[in-house]
C-alpha positions in Angstrom: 0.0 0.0 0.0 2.8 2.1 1.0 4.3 1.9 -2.8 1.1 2.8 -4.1 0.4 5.8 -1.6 3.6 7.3 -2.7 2.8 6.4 -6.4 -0.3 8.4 -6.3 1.4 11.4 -4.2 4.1 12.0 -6.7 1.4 11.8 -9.4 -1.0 14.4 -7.3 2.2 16.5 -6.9 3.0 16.6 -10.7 -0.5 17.4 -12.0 -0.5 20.2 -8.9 2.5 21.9 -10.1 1.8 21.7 -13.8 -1.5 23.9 -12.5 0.6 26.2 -10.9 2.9 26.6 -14.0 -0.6 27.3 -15.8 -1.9 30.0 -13.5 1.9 31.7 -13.2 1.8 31.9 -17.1 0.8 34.5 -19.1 -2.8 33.3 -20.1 -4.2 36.3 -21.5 -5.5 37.2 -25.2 -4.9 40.5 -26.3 -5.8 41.5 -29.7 -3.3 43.5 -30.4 -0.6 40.9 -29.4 -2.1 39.4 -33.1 -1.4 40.8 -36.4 -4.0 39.1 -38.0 -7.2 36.9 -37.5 -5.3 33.4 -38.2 -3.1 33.8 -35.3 -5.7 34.8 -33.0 -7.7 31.9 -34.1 -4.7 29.8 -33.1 -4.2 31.0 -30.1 -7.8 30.6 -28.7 -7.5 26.9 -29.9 -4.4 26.7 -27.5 -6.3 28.3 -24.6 -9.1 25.7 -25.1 -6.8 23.0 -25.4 -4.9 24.2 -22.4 -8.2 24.5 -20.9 -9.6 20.9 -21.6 -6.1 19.7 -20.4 -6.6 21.3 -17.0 -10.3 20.1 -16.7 -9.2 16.3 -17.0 -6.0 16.5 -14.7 -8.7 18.1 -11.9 -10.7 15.3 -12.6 -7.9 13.2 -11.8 -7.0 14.8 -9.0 -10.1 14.0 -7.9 -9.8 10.6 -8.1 -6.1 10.3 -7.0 -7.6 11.7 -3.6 -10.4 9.3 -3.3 -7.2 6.8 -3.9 -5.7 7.9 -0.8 -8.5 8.0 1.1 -9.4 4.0 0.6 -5.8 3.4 1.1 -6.4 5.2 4.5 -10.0 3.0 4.8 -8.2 -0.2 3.8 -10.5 -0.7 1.1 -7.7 0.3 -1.7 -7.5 -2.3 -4.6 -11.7 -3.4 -4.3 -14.0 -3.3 -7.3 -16.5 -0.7 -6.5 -18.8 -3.1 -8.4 -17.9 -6.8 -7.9 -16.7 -5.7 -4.6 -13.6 -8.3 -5.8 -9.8 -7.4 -5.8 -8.2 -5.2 -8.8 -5.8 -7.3 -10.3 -2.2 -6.1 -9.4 -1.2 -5.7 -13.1 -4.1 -3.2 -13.5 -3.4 -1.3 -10.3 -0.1 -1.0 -11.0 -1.7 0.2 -14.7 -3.8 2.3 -13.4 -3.2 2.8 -9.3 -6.8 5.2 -9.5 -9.0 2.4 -11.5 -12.0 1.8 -9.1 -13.1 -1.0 -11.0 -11.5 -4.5 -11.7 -11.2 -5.4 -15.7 -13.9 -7.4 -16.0 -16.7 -4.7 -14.5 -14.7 -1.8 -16.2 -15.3 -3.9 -19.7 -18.8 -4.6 -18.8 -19.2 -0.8 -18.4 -17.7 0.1 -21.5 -19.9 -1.8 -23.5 -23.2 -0.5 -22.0 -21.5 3.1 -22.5 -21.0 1.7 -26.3 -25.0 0.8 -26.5 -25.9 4.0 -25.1 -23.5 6.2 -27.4 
């Protein structure tokens, strides 16, 4: 547990400070930083990009922290579903997957029937 509670720190850490790189940057658009329409244009799509980028890494964030919390519970490694142990090849994959491969499969598909 220890291995994997330092795994998901250093990951947490990372994705932290890559959000503080982000929010020291100069994220700004000023139109006259832009000679002409096709540089502005770029520039937006970087900002979104940038943007979307930020919005998954919170997300996983998110899930890094309910990591360490079942570590701290003892219930780290257990399907959410099954209620089964997570393999150790997809933990070590994946250390925030809250489902083993068979129920994370299973979900897929009905997310593929839904689409």
């Amino acid at each position: 547990m220890e291995k994997f509670k330092k795994i998901l720190l250093q990951q947490k850490d990372d994705l932290l400070g890559n959000a503080r790189k982000t929010l020291s940057g100069d994220i700004h658009l000023d139109p006259d930083d832009f000679p002409d329409e096709i540089d502005t244009a770029s520039s937006e799509m970087n900002l979104a990009f940038q943007g979307r980028l930020r919005e998954r890494e919170r997300g996983l964030i998110s899930k890094i922290n309910q990591a360490l919390d079942k570590i701290e519970d003892g219930i780290y490694g257990e399907c959410e579903e099954c209620g089964e142990q997570i393999s150790l090849k997809r933990i070590q994959a994946r250390p925030v997957a809250e489902l083993c491969i068979d129920c994370k499969a299973e979900q897929e598909q009905l997310e593929r029937r839904n689409a």
